[in-house]
N, C-alpha and C positions, 0 to 999 in steps of 0.2 A: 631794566635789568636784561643780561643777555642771555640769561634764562627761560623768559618770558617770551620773547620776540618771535619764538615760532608759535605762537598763539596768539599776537598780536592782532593778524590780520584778521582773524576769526573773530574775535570779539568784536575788532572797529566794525566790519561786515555786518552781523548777527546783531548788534548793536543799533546799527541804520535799520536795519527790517524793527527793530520795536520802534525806533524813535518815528518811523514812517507811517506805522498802524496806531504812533498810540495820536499823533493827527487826525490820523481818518476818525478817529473814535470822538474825537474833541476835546484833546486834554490840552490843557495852560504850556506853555514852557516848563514854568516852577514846578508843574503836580508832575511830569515828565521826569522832570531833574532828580525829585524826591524819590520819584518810583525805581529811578533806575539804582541810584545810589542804596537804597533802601533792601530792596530785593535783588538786585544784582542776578540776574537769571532770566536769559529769553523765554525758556517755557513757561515760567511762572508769569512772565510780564503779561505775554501773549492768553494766558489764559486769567490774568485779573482782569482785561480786555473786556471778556463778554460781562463782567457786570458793569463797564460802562454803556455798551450798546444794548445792554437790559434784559441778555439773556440768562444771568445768573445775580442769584442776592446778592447781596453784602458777603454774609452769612457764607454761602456759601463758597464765594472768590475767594475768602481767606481760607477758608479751610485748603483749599484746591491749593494754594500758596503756599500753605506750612507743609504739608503733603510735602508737595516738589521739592522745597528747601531744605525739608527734613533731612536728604542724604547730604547736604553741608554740614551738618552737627556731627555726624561719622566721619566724613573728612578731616575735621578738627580734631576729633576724639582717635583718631588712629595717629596721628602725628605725636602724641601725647609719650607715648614708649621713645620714641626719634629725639624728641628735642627736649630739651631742658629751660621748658619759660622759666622764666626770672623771676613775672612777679604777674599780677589781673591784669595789668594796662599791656601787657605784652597777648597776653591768652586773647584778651581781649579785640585786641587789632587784627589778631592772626583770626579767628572766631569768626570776626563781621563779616571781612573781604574774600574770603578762601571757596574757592568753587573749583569745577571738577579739572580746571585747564590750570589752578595754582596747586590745585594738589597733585599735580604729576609732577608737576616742577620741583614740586620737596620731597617728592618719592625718587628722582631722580638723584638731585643732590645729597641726600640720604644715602643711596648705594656708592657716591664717591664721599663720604664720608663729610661731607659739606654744608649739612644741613642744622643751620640756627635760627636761634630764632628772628634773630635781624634779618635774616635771606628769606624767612617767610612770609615777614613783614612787607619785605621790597616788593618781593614778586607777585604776591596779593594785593597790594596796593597797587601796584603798577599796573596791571589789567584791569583792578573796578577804574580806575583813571581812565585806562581806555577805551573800556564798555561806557562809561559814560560820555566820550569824547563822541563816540561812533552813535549813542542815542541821540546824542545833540543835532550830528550831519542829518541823521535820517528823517529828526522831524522836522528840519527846514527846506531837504531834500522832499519832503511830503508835498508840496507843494504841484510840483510835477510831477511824482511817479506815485507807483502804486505796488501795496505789498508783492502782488504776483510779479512787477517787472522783476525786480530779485532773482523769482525762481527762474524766470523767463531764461537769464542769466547764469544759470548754472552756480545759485549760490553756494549749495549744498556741498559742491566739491572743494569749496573754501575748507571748511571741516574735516573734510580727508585728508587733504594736503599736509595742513596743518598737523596731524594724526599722524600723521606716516613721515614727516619728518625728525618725528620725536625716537620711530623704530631703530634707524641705528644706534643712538644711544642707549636704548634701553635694552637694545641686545648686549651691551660688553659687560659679560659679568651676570648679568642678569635674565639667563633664558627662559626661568623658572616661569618670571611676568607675560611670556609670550600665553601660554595656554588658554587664562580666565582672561586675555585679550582677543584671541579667537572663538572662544565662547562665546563673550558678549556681543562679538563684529557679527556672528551668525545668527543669534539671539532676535538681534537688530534686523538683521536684513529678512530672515523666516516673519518675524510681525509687521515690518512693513508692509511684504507682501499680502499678510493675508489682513490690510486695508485699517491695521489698528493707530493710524497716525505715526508720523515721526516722532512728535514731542513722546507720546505715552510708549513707545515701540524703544527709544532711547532709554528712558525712565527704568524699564521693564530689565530692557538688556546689561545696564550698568548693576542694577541690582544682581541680575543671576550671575554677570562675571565678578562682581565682589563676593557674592558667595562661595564660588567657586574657589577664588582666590582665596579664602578665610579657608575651606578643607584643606587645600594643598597646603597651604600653614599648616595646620595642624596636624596633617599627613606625617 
């Protein structure tokens, strides 16, 4: 979908960093494949991680899991006023695959009036495809590298890029989404600094710019 595609690169990218660590770690191909498809989320992958290297339970990886994942059930549940499913096998599909780079994609289509349920379908499905395409490179690419050559790389600015391609469209019409978008960017960048990780600095920031964004609604 040519909605998707400015987020493509991010996922294949972000994708190889899990398929690369979940090597190091010593998982199967198959338990790879399941995890990605299953959870669909680098933070979360990367953090079920330490209970294979044995620094966290069972017990506790899943919790840390549902945690992360939990702002997908919000994703889904805010599309819900937007779109009009048909029928569970629709909610359903839309529900599994949807993370934070398909649900820009229906907030976007949404403000041109374009947003169904088949489009949410595609575009969510079309990125877990790719996320999973991009865990596969990474864990055969494991071989020879190693999670840091990534950053070595300037992975990070994959996600920007990607992010700030999507700004002029979201300006037409829609300058309202600028604010709890600068919220969150400052949010992000004040926690990183002060040493709280990316993954959880991310976490943190998307939460305060959705909130944000939920007042100025109701403003």
């Amino acid at each position: 979908m040519v909605a998707a595609s400015p987020f493509a690169a991010n996922a294949l990218a972000f994708g190889a960093v899990v398929g690369v660590a979940s090597r190091q770690v010593g998982q199967s191909s198959m338990e790879l494949f399941l995890s990605a498809f299953a959870v669909n989320a680098a933070t979360s992958q990367l953090a079920a991680f330490e209970y294979w290297r044995g620094t966290l339970s069972l017990g506790s990886a899943l919790l840390v899991t549902a945690l992360l994942n939990a702002k997908h059930l919000l994703y889904a549940a805010s599309l819900w006023p937007q779109i009009r499913v048909r029928n569970f096998r629709q909610l359903s599909l839309i529900g599994f695959a949807i993370t934070d780079s398909s649900w820009i994609c229906c907030q976007l289509a949404a403000q041109r009036g374009k947003l169904t349920p088949e489009f949410a379908i595609a575009n969510s499905w079309a990125l877990l495809s790719v996320w999973v395409l991009g865990c596969a490179a990474g864990f055969h690419l494991g071989t020879v590298i190693r999670p840091d050559h990534f950053h070595a790389i300037g992975l990070s600015v994959i996600a920007i890029v990607s992010i700030a391609a999507l700004v002029p469209k979201a300006l037409k019409g829609s300058r309202h989404l600028l604010f709890p978008g600068m919220v969150a960017a400052a949010c992000a960048t004040i926690l990183t600094a002060l040493k709280m990780g990316v993954g959880l600095s991310i976490l943190l920031a998307s939460m305060i710019g959705a909130t944000a964004a939920a007042f100025r609604h109701v403003e």
